[in-house]
C-alpha positions in Angstrom: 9.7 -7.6 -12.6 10.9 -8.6 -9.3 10.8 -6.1 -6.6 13.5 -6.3 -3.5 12.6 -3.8 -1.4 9.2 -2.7 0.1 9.2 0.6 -1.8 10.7 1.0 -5.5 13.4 3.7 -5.4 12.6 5.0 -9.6 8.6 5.9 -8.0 10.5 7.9 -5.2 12.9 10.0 -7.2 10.1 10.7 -9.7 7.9 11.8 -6.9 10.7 14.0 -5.6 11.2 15.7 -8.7 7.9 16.5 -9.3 7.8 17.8 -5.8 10.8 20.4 -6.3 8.9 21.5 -9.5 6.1 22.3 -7.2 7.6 23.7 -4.5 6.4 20.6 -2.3 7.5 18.1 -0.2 5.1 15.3 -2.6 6.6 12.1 -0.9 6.7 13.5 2.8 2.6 14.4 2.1 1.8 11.2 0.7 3.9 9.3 3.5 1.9 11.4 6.1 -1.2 10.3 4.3 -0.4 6.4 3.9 1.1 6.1 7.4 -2.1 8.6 8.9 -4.8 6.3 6.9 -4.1 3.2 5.7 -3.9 1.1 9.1 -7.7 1.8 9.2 -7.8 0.3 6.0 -5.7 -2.4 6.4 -8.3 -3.1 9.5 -11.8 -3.0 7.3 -9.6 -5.3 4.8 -9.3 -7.9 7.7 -13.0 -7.0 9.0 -14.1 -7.8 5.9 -12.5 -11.0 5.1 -13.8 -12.5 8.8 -17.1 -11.7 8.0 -17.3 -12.9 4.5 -18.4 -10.0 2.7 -16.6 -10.2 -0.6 -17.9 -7.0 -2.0 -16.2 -4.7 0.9 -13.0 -7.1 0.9 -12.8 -6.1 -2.9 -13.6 -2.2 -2.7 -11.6 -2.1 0.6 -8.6 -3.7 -0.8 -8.8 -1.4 -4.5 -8.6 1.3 -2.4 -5.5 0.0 -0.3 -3.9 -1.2 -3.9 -4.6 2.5 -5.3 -2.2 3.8 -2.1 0.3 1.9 -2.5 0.9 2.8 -5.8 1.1 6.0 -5.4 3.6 5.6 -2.4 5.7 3.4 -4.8 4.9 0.1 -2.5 4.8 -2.2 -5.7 5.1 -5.4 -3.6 2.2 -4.1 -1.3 0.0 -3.2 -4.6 0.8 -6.9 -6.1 -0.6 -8.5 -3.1 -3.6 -6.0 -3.0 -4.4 -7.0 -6.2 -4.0 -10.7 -5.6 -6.9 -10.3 -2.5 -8.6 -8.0 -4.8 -9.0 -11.0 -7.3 -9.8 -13.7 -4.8 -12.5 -11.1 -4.1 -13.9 -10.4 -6.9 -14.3 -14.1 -7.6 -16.4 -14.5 -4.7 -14.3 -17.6 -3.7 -12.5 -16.5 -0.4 -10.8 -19.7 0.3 -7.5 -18.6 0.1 -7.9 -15.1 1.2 -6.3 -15.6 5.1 -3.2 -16.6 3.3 -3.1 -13.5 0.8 -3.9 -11.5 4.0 -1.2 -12.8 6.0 1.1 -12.2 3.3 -0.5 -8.6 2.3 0.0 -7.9 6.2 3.7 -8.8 6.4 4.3 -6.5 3.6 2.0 -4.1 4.8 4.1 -3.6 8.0 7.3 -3.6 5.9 6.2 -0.3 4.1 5.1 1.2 7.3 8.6 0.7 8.6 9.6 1.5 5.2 7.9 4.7 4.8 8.6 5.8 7.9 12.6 5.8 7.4 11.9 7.9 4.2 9.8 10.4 6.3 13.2 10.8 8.4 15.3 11.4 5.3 16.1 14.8 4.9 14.1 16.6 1.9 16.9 17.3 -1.1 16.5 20.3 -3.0 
C-alpha cells in the first residue's frame, strides 16, 4: 500500500472517534506525547547507530516504530522497521542511509503532527 502523506488520514478519524466515545481529545494526547518524546528517541536512534551498538539501535528504533503507529505515521513506522531489521541482523552497513531516510520522514511527521495539533477538535 503506498502511503502519500506523512500521517494516514483512516488512523486519524478512527482515533477521533474513539476519542468522542471517551470524552477525550485521543489524537491531541498522543500528538503531545510523540511531539514531547520522540526527538529524544530519534537522538539515542542516531547515538546508537554511531557507536555501533546494534542491540540499542534495534530496541531504540521498536520503540520509535511502536509510536508511530499509534500516531498513524505509516511511512515513519516502515522505515523504523527497515533500521529495526538492519539491526537485528547485526550488519549495520546500510543503516546511515535508512537513518537519513528515517530522519527526513521523521521531521515530516513533526511538522505533520503539529498542523493536526492546530486543527480544531470536532465533536
Amino acid at each position: 500500500m503506498e502511503h502519500n502523506e506523512p500521517l494516514d488520514r483512516d488512523t486519524l478519524a478512527k482515533l477521533r472517534s474513539i476519542g468522542r466515545m471517551t470524552g477525550k481529545d485521543l489524537v491531541g494526547e498522543l500528538v503531545e506525547i510523540f511531539l514531547d518524546k520522540e526527538p529524544a528517541v530519534l537522538d539515542a536512534v542516531v547515538a546508537a547507530a554511531e557507536r555501533g551498538d546494534a542491540k540499542v539501535l534495534r530496541d531504540t528504533v521498536h520503540h520509535m516504530r511502536s509510536s508511530a503507529g499509534s500516531v498513524g505515521a505509516l511511512r515513519l513506522f516502515a522505515l523504523c522497521e527497515e533500521v529495526e531489521d538492519l539491526a537485528e541482523s547485526g550488519v549495520l552497513d546500510n543503516v546511515p542511509g535508512a537513518l537519513d531516510r528515517l530522519r527526513e520522514e521523521f521531521d515530516l511527521v513533526c511538522q505533520a503532527l503539529h498542523d493536526e495539533k492546530e486543527r480544531p477538535v470536532e465533536g
